[in-house]
C-alpha positions in Angstrom: 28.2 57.0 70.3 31.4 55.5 70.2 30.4 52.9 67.5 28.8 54.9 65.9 31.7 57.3 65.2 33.7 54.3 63.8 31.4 53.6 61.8 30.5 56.9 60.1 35.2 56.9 60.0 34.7 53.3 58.5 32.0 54.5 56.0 34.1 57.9 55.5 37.1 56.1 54.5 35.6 53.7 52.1 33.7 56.7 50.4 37.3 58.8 50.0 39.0 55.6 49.2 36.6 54.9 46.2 37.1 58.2 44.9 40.8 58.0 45.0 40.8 55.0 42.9 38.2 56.5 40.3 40.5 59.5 40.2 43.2 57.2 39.9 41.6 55.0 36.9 40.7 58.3 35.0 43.8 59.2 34.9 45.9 56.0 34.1 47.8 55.3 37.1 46.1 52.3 37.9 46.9 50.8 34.7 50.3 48.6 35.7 48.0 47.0 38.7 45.2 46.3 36.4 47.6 44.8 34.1 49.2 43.1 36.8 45.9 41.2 37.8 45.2 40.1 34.6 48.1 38.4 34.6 48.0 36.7 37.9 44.2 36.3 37.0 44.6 34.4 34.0 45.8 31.0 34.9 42.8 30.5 37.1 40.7 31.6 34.5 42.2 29.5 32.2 41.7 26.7 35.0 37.8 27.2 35.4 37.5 27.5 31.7 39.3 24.1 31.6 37.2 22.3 34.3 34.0 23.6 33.5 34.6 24.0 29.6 33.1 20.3 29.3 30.7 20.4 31.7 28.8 23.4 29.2 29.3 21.8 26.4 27.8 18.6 27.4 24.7 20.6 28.5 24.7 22.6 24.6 25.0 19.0 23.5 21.7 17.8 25.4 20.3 21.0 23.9 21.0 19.9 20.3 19.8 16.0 20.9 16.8 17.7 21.7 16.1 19.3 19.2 17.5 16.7 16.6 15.2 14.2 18.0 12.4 16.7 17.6 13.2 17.5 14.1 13.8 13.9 13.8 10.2 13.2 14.9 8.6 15.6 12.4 10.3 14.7 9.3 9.6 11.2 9.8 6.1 12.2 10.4 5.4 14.3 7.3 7.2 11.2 5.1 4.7 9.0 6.4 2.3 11.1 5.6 3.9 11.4 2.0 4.4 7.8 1.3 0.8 6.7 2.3 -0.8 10.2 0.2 1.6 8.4 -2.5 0.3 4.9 -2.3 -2.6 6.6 -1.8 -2.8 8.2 -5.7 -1.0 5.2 -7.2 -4.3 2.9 -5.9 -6.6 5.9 -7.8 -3.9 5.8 -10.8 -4.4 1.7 -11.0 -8.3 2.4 -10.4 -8.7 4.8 -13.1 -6.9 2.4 -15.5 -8.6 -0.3 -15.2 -12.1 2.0 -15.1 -10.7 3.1 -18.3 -10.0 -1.0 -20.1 -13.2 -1.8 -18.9 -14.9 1.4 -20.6 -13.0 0.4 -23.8 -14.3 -3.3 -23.5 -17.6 -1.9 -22.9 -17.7 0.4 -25.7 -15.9 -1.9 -28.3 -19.1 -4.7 -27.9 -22.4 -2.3 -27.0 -24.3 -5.4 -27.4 -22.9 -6.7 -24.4 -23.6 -5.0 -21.4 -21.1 -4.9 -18.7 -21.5 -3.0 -15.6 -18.0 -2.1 -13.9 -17.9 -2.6 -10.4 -15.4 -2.6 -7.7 -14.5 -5.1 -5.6 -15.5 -4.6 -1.9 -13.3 -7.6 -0.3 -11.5 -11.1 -1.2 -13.1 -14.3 0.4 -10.4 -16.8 0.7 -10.0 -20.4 2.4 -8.6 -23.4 1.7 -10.5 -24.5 -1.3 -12.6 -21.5 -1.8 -11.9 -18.1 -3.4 -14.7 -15.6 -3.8 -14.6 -11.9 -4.2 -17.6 -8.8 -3.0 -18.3 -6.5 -5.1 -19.8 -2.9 -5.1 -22.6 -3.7 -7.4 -25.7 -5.4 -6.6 -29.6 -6.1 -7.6 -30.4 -2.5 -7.5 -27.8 -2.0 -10.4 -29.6 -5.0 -12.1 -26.9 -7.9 -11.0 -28.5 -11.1 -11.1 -27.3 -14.7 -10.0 -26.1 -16.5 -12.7 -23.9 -13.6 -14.3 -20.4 -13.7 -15.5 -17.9 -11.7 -14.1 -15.2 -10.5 -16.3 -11.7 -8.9 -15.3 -11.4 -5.4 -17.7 -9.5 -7.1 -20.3 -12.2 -9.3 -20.8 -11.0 -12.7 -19.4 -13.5 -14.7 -17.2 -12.8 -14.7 -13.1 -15.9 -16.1 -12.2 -19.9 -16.1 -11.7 -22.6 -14.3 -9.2 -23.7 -16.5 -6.8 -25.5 -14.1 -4.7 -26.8 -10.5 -5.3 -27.9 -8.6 -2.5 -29.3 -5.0 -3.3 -26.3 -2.7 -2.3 -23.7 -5.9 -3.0 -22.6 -8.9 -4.7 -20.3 -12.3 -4.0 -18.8 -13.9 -7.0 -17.5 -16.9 -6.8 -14.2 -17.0 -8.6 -12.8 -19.9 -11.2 -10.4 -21.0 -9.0 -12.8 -22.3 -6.4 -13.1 -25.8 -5.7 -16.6 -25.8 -6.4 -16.6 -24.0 -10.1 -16.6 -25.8 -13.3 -17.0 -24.2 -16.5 -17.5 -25.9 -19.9 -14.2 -25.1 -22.0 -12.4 -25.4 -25.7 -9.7 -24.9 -27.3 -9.4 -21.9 -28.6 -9.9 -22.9 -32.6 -8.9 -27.0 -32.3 -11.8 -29.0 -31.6 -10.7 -30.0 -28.4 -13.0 -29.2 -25.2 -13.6 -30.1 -21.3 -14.0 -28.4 -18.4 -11.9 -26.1 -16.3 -11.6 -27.1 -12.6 -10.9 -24.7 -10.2 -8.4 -26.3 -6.6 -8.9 -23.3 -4.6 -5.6 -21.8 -5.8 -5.2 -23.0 -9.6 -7.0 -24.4 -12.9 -7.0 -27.7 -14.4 -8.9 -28.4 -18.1 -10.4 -31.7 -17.9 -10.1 -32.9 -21.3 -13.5 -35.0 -22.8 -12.3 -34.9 -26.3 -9.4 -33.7 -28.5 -5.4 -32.9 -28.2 -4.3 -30.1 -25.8 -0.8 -28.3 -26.0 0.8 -26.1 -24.0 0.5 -22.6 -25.2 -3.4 -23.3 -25.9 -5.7 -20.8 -25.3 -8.6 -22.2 -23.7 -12.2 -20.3 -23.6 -15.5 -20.7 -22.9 -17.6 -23.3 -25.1 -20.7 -21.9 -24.3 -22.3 -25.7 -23.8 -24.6 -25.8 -20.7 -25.9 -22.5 -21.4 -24.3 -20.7 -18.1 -21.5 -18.5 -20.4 -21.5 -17.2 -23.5 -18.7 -19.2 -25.8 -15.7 -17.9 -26.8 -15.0 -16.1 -23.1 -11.2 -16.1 -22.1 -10.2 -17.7 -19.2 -6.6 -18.9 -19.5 -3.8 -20.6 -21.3 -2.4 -24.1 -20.9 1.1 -24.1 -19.5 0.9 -27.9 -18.8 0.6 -31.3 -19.6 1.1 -34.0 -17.6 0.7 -37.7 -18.7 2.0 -39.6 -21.8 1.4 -39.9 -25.0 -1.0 -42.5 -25.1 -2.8 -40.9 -22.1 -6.4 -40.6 -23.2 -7.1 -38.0 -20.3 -3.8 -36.0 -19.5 -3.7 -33.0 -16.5 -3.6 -30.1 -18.0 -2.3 -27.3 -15.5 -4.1 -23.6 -17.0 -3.2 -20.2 -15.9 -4.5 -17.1 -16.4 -3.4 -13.7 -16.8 -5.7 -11.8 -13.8 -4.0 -10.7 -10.8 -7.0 -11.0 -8.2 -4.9 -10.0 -5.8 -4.3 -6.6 -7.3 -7.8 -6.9 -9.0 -10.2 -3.9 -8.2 -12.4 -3.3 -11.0 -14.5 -6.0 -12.5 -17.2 -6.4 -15.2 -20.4 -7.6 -14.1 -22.3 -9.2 -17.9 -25.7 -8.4 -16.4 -26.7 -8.8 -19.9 -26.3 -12.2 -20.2 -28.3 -14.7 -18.6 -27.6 -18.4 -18.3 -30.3 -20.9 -19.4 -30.1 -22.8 -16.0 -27.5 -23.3 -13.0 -25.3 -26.1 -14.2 -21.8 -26.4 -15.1 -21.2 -22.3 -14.3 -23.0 -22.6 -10.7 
């Protein structure tokens, strides 16, 4: 009984003493104490503010490296995805060029008919270059044919059609030889493909460089008068009765992706073009 009696005096007090104060506050008088704590209050504020002050700041900086990386991460994404929808519609802008030269070569001679096809994949070794292309015996390709670039220059011949596909073999292969002339001299050979460049093995007549050299049409596997390149040198003297003349010629396989197929045209016999 004792403790609690203390207790309830305890409680009691506390109670009145809480009330005083309230009273107190209400009516101003605690207002030099309160002021009085603030002051003596401050410098340790100050002090925590000080020693902790870093310690939140480097956590709000954590925040914000998150979220730069994350921001970081997305815009890099989306200019990926940019850059290859770009490179994407510059390939369909090149594409629908050349569609539209070799429409316009097609249109200009409708006695010659050239099927456009696209090329599927570049075969390339050592000593060999061929290309596979879109078109094949189902679209009438036949061995033998001439394959054009869209300007109209000669690349190289079908050596296989398949029914869905074709493989040309390209000038520049080691194992193509086309009969040749210069263009209006009555000079002519045959171009030589290495497996990277062309060569005009002169039989008869002068050759200079700056020639245009075409297709003589003798053999019977091209039609005459065929681009397929200019001559940009001659090695060997004067006197030199069978000079090397270095050709080169104005396709870009590399960047090549629409071809003209001459299904029109086929050769006598597998000779000089084969």
């Amino acid at each position: 009984m004792l403790l609690f009696s203390r207790y309830t005096y305890w409680a009691g007090a506390m109670v009145a003493l809480a009330v005083a104060l309230a009273v107190a506050g209400r009516a101003g008088a605690l207002d030099p104490v309160q002021g009085l704590f603030l002051r003596v209050s401050a410098p340790v504020e100050g002090g925590f503010g000080a020693a902790f002050g870093p310690v939140a700041r480097f956590f709000d900086d954590v925040a914000d490296l998150g979220r730069l990386r994350s921001e970081n991460r997305r815009l890099l994404g989306e200019n990926e995805t940019l850059r290859n929808e770009n490179a994407a519609l510059r390939g369909d802008v090149r594409r629908l060029g050349e569609l539209e030269e070799a429409l316009g070569i097609v249109a200009a001679d409708p006695s010659a008919e050239r099927l456009p096809a696209g090329v599927l994949s570049r075969i390339r070794g050592p000593l060999t270059r061929e290309l596979r292309i879109d078109k094949g015996s189902g679209d009438g390709v036949r061995e033998g044919n001439p394959v054009l670039s869209v300007r109209g220059t000669l690349i190289g011949t079908v050596t296989r059609a398949l029914p869905g596909a074709s493989f040309v073999r390209l000038v520049a292969d080691s194992r193509s030889s086309v009969a040749a002339q210069v263009l209006g001299a009555p000079a002519d050979g045959v171009v030589r493909g290495d497996g990277a460049s062309l060569a005009f093995d002169l039989a008869e007549g002068d050759v200079n460089a700056g020639d245009a050299i075409v297709t003589s049409g003798l053999g019977g596997a091209y039609p005459p008068d065929i681009p397929i390149g200019e001559v940009v040198e001659v090695l060997g003297d004067v006197q030199d009765p069978f000079p090397t003349v270095r050709l080169e010629t104005a396709v870009r396989i590399a960047a090549t992706r629409t071809v003209l197929v001459m299904i029109s045209f086929v050769p006598e016999r597998f000779g000089l073009g084969d």
